[in-house]
The first five atom37 places (N, CA, C, CB, O) and aatype in JSON, in Angstrom:
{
  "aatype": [20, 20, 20, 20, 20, 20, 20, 20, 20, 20, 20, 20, 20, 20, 20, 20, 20, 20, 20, 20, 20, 20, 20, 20, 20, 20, 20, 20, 20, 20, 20, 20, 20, 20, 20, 20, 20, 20, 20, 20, 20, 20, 20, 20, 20, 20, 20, 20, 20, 20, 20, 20, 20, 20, 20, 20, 20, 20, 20, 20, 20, 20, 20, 20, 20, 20, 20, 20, 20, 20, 20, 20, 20, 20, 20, 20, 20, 20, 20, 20, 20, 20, 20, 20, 20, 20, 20, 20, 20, 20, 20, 20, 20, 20, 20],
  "atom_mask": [
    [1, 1, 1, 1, 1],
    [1, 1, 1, 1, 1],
    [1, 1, 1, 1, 1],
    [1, 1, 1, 1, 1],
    [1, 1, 1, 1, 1],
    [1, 1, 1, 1, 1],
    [1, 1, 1, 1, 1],
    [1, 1, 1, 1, 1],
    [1, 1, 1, 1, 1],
    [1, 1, 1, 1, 1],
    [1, 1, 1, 1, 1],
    [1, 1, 1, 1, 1],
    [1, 1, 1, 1, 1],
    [1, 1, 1, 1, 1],
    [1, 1, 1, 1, 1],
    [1, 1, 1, 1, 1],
    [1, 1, 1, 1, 1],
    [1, 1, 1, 1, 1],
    [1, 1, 1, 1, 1],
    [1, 1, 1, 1, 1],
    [1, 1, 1, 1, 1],
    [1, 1, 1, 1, 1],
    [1, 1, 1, 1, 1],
    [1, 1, 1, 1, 1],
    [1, 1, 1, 1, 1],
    [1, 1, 1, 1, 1],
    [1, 1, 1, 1, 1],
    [1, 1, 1, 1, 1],
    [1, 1, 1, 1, 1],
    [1, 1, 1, 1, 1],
    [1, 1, 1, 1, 1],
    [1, 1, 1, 1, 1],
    [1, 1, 1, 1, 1],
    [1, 1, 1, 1, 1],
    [1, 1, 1, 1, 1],
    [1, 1, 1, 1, 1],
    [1, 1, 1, 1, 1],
    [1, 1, 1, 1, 1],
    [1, 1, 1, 1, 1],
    [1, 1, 1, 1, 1],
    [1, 1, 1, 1, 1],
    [1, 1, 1, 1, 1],
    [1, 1, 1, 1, 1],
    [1, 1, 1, 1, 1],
    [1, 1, 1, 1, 1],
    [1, 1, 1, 1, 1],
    [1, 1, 1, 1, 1],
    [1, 1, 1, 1, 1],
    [1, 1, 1, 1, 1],
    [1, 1, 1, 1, 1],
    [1, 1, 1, 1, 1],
    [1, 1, 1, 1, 1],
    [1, 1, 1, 1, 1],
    [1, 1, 1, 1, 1],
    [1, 1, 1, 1, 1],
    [1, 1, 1, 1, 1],
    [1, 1, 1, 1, 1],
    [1, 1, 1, 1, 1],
    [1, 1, 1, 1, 1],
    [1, 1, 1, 1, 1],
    [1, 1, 1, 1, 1],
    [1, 1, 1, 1, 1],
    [1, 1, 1, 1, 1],
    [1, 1, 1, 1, 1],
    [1, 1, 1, 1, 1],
    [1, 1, 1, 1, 1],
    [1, 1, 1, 1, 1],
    [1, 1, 1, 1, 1],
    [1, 1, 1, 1, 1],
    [1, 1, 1, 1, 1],
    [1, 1, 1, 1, 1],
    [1, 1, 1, 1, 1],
    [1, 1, 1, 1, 1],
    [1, 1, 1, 1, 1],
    [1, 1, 1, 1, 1],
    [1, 1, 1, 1, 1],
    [1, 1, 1, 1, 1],
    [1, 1, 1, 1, 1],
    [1, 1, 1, 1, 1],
    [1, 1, 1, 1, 1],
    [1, 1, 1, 1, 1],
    [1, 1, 1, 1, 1],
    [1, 1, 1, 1, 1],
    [1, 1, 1, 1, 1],
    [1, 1, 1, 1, 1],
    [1, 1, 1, 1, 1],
    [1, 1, 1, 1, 1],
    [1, 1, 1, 1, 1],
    [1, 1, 1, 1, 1],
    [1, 1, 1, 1, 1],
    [1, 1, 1, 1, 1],
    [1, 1, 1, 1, 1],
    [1, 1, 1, 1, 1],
    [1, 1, 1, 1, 1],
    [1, 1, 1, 1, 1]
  ],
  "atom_positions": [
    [[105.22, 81.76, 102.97], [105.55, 81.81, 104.37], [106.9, 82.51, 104.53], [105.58, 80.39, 104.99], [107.8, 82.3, 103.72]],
    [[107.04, 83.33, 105.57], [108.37, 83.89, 105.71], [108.74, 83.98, 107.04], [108.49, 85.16, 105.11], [107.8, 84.04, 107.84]],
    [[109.47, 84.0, 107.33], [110.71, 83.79, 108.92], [110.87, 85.07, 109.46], [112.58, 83.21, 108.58], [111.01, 86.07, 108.75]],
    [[110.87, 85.08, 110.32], [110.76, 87.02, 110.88], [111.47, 86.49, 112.31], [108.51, 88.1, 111.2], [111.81, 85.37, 112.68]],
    [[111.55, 87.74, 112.91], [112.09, 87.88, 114.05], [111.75, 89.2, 114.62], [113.41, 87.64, 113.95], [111.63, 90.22, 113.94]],
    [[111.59, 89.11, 115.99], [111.02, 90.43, 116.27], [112.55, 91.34, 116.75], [109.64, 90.27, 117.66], [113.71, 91.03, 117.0]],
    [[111.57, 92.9, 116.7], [112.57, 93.96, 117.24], [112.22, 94.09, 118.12], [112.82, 95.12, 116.77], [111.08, 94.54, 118.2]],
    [[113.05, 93.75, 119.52], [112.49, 94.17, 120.88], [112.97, 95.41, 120.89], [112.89, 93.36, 122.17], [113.73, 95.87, 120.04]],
    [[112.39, 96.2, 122.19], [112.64, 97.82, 122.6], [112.3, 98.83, 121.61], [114.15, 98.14, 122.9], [113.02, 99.75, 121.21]],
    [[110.56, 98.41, 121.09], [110.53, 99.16, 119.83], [109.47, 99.91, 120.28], [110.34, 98.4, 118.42], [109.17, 100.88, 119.59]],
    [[108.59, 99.61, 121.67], [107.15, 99.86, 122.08], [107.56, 101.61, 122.3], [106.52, 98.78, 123.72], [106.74, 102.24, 121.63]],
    [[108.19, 102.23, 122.77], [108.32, 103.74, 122.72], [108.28, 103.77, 121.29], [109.68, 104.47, 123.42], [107.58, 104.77, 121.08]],
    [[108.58, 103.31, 120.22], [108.34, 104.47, 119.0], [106.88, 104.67, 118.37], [109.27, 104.08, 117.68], [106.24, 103.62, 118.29]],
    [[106.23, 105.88, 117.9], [104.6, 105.64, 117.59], [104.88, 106.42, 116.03], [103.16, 106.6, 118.96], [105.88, 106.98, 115.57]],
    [[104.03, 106.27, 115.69], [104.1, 107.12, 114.52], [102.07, 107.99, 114.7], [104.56, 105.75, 112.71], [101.28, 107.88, 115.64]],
    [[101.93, 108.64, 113.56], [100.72, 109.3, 113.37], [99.46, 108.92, 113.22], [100.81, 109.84, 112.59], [98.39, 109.54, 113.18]],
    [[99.8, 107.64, 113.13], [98.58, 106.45, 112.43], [97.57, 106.12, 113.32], [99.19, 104.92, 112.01], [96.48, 105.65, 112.99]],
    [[98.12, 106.46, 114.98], [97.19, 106.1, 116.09], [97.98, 105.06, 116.52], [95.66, 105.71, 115.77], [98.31, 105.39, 117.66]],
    [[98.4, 104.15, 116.29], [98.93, 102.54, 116.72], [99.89, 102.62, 115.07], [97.19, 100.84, 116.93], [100.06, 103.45, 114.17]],
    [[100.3, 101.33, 115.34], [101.52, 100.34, 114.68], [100.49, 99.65, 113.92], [102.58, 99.22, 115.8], [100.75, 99.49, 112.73]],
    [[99.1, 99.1, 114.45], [98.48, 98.21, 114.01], [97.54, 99.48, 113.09], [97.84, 97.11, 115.19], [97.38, 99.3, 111.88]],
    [[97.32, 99.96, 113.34], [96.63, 100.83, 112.15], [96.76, 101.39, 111.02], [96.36, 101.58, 112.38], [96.05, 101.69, 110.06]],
    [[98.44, 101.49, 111.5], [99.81, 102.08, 110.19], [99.8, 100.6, 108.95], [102.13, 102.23, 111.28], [99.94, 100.45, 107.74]],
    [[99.54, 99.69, 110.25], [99.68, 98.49, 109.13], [98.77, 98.23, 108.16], [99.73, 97.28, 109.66], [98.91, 97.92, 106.98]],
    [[97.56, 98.46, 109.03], [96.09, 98.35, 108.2], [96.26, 99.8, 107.11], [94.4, 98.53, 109.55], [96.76, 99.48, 106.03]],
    [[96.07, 100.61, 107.17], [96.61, 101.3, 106.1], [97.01, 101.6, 105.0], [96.95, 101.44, 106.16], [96.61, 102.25, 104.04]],
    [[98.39, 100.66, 105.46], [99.23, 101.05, 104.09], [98.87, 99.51, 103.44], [101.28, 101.49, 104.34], [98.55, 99.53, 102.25]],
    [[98.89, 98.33, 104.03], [98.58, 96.85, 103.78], [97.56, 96.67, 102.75], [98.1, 96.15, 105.05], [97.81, 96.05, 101.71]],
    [[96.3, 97.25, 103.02], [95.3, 97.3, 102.5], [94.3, 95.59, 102.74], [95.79, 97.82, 101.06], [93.68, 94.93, 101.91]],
    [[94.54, 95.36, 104.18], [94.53, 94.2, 104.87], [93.68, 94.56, 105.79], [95.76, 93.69, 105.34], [93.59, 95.78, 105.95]],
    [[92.81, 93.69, 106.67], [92.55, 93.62, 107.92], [92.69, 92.58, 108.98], [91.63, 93.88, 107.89], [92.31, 91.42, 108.8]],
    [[93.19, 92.97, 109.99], [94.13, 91.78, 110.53], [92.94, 91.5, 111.57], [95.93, 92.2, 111.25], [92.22, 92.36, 112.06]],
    [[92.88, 90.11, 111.8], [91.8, 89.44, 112.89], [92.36, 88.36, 113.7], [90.52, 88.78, 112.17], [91.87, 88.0, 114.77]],
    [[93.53, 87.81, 113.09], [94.21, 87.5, 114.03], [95.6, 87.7, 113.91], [93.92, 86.42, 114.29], [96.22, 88.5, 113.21]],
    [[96.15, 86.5, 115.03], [98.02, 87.0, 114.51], [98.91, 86.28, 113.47], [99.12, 86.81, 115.83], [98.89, 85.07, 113.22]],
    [[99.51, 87.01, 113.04], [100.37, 86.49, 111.88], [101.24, 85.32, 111.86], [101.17, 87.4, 111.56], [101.72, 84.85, 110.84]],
    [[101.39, 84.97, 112.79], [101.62, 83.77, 113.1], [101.62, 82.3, 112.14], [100.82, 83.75, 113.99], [100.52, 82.24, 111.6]],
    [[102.22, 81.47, 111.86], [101.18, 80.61, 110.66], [100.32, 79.86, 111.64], [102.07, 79.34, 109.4], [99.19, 79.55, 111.27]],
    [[100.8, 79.46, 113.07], [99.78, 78.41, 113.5], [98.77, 79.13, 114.82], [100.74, 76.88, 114.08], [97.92, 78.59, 115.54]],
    [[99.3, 80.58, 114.78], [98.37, 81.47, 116.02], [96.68, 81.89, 115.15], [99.51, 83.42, 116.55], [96.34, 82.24, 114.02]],
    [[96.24, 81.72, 115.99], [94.84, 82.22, 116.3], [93.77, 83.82, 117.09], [94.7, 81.19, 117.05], [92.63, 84.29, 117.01]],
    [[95.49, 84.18, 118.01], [95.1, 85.05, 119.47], [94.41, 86.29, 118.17], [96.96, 85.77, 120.93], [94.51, 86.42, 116.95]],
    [[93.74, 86.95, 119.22], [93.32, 87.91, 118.45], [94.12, 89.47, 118.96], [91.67, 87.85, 118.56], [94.27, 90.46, 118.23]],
    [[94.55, 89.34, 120.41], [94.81, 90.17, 121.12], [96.17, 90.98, 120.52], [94.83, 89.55, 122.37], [97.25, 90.97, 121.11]],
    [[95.87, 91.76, 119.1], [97.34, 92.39, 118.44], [97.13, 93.66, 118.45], [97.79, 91.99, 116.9], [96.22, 94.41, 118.81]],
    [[98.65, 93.8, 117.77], [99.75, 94.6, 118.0], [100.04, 94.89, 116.74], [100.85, 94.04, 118.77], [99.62, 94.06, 115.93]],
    [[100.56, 95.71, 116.33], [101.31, 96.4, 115.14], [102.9, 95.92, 115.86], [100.93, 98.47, 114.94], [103.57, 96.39, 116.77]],
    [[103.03, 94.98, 115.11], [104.7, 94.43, 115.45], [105.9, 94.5, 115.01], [104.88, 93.41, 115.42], [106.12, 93.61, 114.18]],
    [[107.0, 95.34, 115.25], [107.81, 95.75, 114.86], [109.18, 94.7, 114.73], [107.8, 96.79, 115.53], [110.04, 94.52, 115.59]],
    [[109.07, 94.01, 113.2], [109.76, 92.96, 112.77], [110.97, 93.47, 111.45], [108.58, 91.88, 112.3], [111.13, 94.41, 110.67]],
    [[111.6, 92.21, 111.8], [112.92, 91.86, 110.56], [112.13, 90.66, 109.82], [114.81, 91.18, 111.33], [111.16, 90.01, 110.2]],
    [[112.82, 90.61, 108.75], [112.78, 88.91, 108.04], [114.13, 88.52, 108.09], [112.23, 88.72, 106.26], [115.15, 89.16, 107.82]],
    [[113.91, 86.75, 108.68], [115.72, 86.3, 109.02], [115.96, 86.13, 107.82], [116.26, 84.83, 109.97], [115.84, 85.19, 107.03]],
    [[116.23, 86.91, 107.79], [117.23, 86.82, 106.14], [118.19, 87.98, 106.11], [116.16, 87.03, 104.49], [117.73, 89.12, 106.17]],
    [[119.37, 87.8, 106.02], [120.55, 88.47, 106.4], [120.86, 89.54, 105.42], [121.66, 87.55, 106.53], [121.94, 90.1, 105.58]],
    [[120.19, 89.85, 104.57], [120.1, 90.11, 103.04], [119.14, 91.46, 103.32], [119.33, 88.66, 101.96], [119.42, 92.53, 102.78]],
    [[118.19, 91.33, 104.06], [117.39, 92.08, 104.08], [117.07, 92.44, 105.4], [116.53, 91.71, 103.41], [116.35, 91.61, 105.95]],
    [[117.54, 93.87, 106.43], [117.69, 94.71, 107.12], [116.5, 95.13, 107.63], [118.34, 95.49, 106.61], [116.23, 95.14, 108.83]],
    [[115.79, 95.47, 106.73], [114.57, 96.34, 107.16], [113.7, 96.18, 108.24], [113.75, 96.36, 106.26], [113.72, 95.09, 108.82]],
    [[112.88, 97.12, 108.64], [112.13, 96.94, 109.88], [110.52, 96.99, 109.04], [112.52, 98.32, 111.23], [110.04, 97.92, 108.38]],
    [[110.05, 95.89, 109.31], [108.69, 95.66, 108.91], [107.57, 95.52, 110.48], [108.78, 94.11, 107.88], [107.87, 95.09, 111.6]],
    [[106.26, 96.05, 109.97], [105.24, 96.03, 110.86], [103.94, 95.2, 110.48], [104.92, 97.37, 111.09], [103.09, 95.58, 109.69]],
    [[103.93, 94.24, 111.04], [102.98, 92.83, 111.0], [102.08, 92.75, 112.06], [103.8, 91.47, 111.11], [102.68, 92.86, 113.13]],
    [[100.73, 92.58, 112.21], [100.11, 91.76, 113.43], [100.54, 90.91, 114.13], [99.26, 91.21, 113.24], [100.85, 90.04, 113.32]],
    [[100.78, 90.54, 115.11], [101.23, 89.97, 116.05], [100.32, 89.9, 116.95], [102.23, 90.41, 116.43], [99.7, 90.92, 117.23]],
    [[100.01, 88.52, 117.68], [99.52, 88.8, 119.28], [100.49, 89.38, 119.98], [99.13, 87.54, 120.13], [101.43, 90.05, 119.55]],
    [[100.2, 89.03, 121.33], [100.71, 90.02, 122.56], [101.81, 88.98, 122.69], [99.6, 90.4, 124.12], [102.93, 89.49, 122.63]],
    [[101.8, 87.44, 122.89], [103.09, 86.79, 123.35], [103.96, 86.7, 122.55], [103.03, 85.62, 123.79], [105.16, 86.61, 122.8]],
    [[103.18, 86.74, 120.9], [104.09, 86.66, 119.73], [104.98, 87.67, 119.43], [103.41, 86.52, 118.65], [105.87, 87.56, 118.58]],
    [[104.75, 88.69, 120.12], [105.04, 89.63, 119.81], [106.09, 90.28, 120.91], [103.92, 90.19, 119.51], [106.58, 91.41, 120.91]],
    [[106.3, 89.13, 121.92], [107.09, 89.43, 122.83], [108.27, 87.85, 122.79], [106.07, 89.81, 124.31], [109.1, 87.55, 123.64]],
    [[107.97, 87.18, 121.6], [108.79, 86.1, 121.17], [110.44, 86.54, 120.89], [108.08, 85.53, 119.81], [110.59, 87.66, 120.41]],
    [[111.54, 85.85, 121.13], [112.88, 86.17, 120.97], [113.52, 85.55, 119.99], [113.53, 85.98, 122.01], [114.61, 86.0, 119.62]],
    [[112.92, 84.28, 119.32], [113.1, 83.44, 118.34], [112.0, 83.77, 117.31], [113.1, 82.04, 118.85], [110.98, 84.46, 117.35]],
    [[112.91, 82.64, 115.87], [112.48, 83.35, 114.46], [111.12, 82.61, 114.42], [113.6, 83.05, 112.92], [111.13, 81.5, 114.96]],
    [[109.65, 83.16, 113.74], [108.69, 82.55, 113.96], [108.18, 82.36, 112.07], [107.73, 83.42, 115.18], [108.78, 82.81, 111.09]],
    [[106.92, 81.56, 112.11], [106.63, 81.86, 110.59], [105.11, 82.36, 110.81], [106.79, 80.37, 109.43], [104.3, 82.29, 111.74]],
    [[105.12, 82.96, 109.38], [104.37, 83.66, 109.23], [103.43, 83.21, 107.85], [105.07, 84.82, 109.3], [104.01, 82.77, 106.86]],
    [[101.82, 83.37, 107.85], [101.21, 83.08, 106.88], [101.44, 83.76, 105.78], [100.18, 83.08, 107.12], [101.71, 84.96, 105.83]],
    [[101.36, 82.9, 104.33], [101.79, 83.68, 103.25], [101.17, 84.81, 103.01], [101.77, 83.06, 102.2], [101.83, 85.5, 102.24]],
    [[100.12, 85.31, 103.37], [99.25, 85.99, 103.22], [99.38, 87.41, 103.29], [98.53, 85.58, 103.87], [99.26, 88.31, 102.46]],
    [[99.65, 87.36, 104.45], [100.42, 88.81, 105.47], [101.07, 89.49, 104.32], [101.88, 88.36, 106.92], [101.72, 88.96, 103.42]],
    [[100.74, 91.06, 104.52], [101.84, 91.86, 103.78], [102.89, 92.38, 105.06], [101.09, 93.29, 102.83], [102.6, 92.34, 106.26]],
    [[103.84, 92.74, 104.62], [104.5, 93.55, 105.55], [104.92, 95.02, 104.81], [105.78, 92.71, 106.12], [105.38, 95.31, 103.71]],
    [[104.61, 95.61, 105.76], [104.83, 97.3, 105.53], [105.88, 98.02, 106.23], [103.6, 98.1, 105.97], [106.32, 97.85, 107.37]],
    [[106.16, 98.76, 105.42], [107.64, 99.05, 106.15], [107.42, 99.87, 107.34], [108.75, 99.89, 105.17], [106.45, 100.63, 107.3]],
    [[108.32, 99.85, 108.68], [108.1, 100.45, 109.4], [108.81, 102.08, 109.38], [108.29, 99.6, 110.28], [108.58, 102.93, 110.24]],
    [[109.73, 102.29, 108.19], [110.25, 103.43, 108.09], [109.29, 104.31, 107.84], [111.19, 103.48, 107.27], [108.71, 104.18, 106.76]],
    [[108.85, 105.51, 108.83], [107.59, 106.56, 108.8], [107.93, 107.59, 107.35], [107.58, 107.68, 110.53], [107.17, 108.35, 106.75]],
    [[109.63, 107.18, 107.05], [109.45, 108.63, 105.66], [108.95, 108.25, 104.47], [110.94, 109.38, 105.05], [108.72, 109.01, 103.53]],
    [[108.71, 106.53, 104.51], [108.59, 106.26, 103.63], [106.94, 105.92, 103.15], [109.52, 105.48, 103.63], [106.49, 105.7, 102.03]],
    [[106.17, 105.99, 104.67], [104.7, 105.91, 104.66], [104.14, 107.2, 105.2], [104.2, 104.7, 105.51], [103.8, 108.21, 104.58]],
    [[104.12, 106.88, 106.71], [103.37, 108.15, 107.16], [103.84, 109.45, 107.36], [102.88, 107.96, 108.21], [103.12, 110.24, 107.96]],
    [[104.97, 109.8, 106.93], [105.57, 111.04, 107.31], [105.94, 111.67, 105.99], [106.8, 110.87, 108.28], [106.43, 112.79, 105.93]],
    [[105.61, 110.72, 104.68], [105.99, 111.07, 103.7], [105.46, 112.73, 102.78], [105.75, 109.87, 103.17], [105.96, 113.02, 101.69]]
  ]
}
């Protein structure tokens, strides 16, 4: 399980993938059916543009998310399951 937090003001950036959620499916090698959430169910996602609270580690990761989860301001958890993929495009899709 891991602690995330979302990046708000991220919905203008797209990359090539079609969606956020496709970039994820992708590179993940996952298929997401619901949200990442540990105790959500919604199905209604998003390619979600996240941190892990961990002060240590900066990066911008892209997770499933529903739509409210994904508009959450506090740190949430997440099933162990989930990969997270980086959201930096040079390092996936632009590479």
């Amino acid at each position: 399980m891991a602690k995330i937090k979302n990046i708000n003001g991220t919905s203008d950036n797209d990359c090539k993938c079609g969606s956020w959620l496709k970039h994820w499916g992708k590179y993940s090698g996952q298929t997401a059916n619901w949200c990442s959430e540990k105790s959500c169910i919604n199905k209604d996602l998003v390619g979600a543009h996240v941190q892990k609270a961990d002060v240590n580690d900066m990066s911008w990761y892209i997770i499933p998310l529903c739509s409210s989860h994904n508009k959450s301001t506090g740190v949430l958890e997440t099933m162990e399951s989930v990969k997270f993929v980086s959201a930096n495009k040079k390092e996936t899709c632009e590479k």
